[in-house]
N, C-alpha and C positions, 0 to 999 in steps of 0.2 A: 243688239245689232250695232249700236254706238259705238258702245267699247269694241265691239271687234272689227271695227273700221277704222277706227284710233291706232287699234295694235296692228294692222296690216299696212297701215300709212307709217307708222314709225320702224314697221320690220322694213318694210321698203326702201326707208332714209337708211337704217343702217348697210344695206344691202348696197344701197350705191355712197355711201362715205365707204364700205369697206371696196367697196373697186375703185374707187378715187385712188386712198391709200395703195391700194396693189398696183396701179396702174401705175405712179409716181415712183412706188419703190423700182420695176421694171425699168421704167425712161432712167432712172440715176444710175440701175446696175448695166445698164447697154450703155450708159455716157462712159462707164467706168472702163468698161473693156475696153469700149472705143476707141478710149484715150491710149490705152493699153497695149493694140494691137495695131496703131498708129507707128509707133518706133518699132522698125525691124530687130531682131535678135542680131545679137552680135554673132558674125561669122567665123567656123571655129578658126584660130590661128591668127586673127587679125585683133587691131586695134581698134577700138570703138573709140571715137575722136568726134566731138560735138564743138561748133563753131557757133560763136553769138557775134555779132557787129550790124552795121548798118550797109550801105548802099555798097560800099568800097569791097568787103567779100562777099559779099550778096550777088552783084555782077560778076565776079571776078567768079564766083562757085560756076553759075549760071553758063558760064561762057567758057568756063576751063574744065570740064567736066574729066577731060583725057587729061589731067594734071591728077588724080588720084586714082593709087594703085590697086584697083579690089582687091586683090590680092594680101594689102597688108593692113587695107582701112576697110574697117563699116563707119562709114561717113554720117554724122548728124546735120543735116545745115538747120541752123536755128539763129539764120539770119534774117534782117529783115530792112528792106530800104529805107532810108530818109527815116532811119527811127536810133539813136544815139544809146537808147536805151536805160535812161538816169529814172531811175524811182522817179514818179509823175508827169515825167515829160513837160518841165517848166517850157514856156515860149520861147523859141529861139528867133532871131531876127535876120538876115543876110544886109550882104551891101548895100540894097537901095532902102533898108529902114521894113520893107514888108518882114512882117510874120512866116516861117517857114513854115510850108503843111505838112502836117505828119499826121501818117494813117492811123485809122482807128486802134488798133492792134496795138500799136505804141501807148498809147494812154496812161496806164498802168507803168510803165517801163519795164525793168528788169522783173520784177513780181511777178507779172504777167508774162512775160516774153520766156523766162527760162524753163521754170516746173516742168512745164509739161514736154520738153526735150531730153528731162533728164532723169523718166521712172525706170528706167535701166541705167544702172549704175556707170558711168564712162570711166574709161583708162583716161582719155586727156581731156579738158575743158577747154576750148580759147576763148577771150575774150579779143578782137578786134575791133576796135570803135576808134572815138575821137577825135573824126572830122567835121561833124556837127557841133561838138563841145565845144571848137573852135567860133562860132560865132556868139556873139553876145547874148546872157538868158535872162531873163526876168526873173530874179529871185525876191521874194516877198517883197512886190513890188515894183524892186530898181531892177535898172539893167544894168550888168555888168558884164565886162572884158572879161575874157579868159585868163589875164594877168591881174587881174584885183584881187586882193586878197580875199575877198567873201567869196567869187566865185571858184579859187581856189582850194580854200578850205571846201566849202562845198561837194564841187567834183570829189577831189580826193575822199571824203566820206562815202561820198554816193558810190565810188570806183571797189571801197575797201568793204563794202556791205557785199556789191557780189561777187567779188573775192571770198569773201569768208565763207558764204552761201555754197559757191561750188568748190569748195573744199569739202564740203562735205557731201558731193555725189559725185565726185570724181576724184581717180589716184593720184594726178600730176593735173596742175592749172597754169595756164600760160596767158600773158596779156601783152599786147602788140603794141607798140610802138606806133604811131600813124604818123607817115610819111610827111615833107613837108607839103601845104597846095602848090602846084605848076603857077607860071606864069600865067597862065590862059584860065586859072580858076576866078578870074574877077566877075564871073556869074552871077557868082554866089560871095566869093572871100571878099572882105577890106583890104584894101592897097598893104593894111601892117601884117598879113598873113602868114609872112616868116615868125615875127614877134609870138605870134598866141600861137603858130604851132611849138616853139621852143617850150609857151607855158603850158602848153595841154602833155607834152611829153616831160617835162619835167614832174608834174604831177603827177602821170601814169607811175612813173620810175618810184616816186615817193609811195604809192600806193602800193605797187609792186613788193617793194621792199616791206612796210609794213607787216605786208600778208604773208611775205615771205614764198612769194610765186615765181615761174621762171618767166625771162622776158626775152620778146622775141622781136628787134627792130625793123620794123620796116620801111622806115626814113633810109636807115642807112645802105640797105637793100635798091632801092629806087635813085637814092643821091648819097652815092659813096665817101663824099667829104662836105658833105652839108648842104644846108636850103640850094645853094649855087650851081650844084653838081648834077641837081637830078637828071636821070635820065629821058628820054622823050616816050617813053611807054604808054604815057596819059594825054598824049598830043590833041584828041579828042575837047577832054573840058578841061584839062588840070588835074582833075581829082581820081575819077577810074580809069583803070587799068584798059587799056584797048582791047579787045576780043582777044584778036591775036595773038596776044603774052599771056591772057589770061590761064593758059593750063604751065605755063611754067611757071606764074606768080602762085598756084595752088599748090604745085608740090613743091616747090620753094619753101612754102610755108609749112605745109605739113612736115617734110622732113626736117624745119628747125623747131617746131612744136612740138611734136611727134615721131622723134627719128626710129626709123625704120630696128625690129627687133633681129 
């Protein structure tokens, strides 16, 4: 009677480790789909065009939606606010010295933020960032400028990793250029905010180039002959785009990313 209370008590344990097991396998194969049936299929005759940056086309998708032509885009937005998107998400700091908050989601940076945008293969990638990179980060450690050589080198590394990454899930990669801050971005920018935006796009351009990706300005789009010139489109804070323009600043961009086939 012993032993067969023994074997009925062990047949019972394997009975529920094998529905643990099945039940786990189940929950990863519906995470799988999930993940899966998340990205719409590409619509036939159009481009499938997936966009990464932070707050700048984040708002500007949000708000410009009649800037993109179904017709010639199945559109990815895989943007996300106040998130720069640099492998780890070192600490960035603004004008008055506080720490900027960046959502959970960011954490991770690019690792985390792109994958799962891109289990369908895209015709174009953009990257859009660079107005965060503009503030000082804390790298092992120090803080540094935008124009210091470590943060520098740094960016440009961090810039030329998800370059190469979407190169290999997309046909054509494009990375933007970011505008200079308006006058009215002292929010958030230091009074030198012309200065590190020249060093955050000269770096893009150098990463550009390494990767050997297309580049698409949007400095010179906003301020046609430099920091001086911009437009008043961001009258708002300086930095996004006002509602208003926001569907011509979308296909704007998409038809110099992504021109039309």
């Amino acid at each position: 009677m012993e032993r067969a209370e023994v074997g009925l008590r062990e047949s019972g344990a394997m009975q529920g480790t094998n529905r643990r097991a099945i039940f786990l396998s189940l929950v990863a194969m519906l995470a799988l789909v999930g993940a899966t049936a998340c990205e719409p299929e590409t619509k036939p005759g159009t481009q499938r065009v997936v966009i990464f940056g932070d707050s700048v086309p984040n708002w500007a998708i949000r708000d410009g939606q009649a800037g993109i032509d179904q017709g010639e885009y199945t559109f990815i937005d895989g943007t996300l606010a106040a998130c720069e998107g640099a492998r780890g998400n070192p600490p960035a700091r603004g004008r008055s010295g506080a720490i900027v908050a960046t959502p959970e989601a960011c954490d991770q940076g690019w690792p985390g933020l792109y994958p799962p945008k891109l289990g369908i293969r895209a015709d174009v990638a953009v990257v859009m960032a660079g107005n965060h990179a503009m503030l000082d980060h804390q790298l092992d450690g120090t803080w540094r400028h935008p124009c210091h050589a470590p943060f520098r080198t740094w960016y440009q590394a961090d810039l030329e990793g998800r370059l190469a990454y979407l190169k290999t899930k997309a046909a054509k990669v494009v990375i933007v250029l970011p505008a200079w801050p308006g006058s009215n971005s002292g929010w958030i920018m230091p009074d030198d905010r012309d200065k590190r935006a020249d060093c955050v796009r000269s770096v893009t351009r150098a990463a550009a180039s390494a990767q050997g990706v297309a580049v698409v300005d949007f400095g010179a789009y906003l301020c046609p002959t430099g920091a001086a010139s911009c437009n008043t489109w961001r009258s708002k804070d300086g930095m996004h785009v006002n509602a208003e323009k926001a569907s011509t600043v979308v296909a704007w961009l998409l038809a110099h990313a992504a021109p039309a086939t």
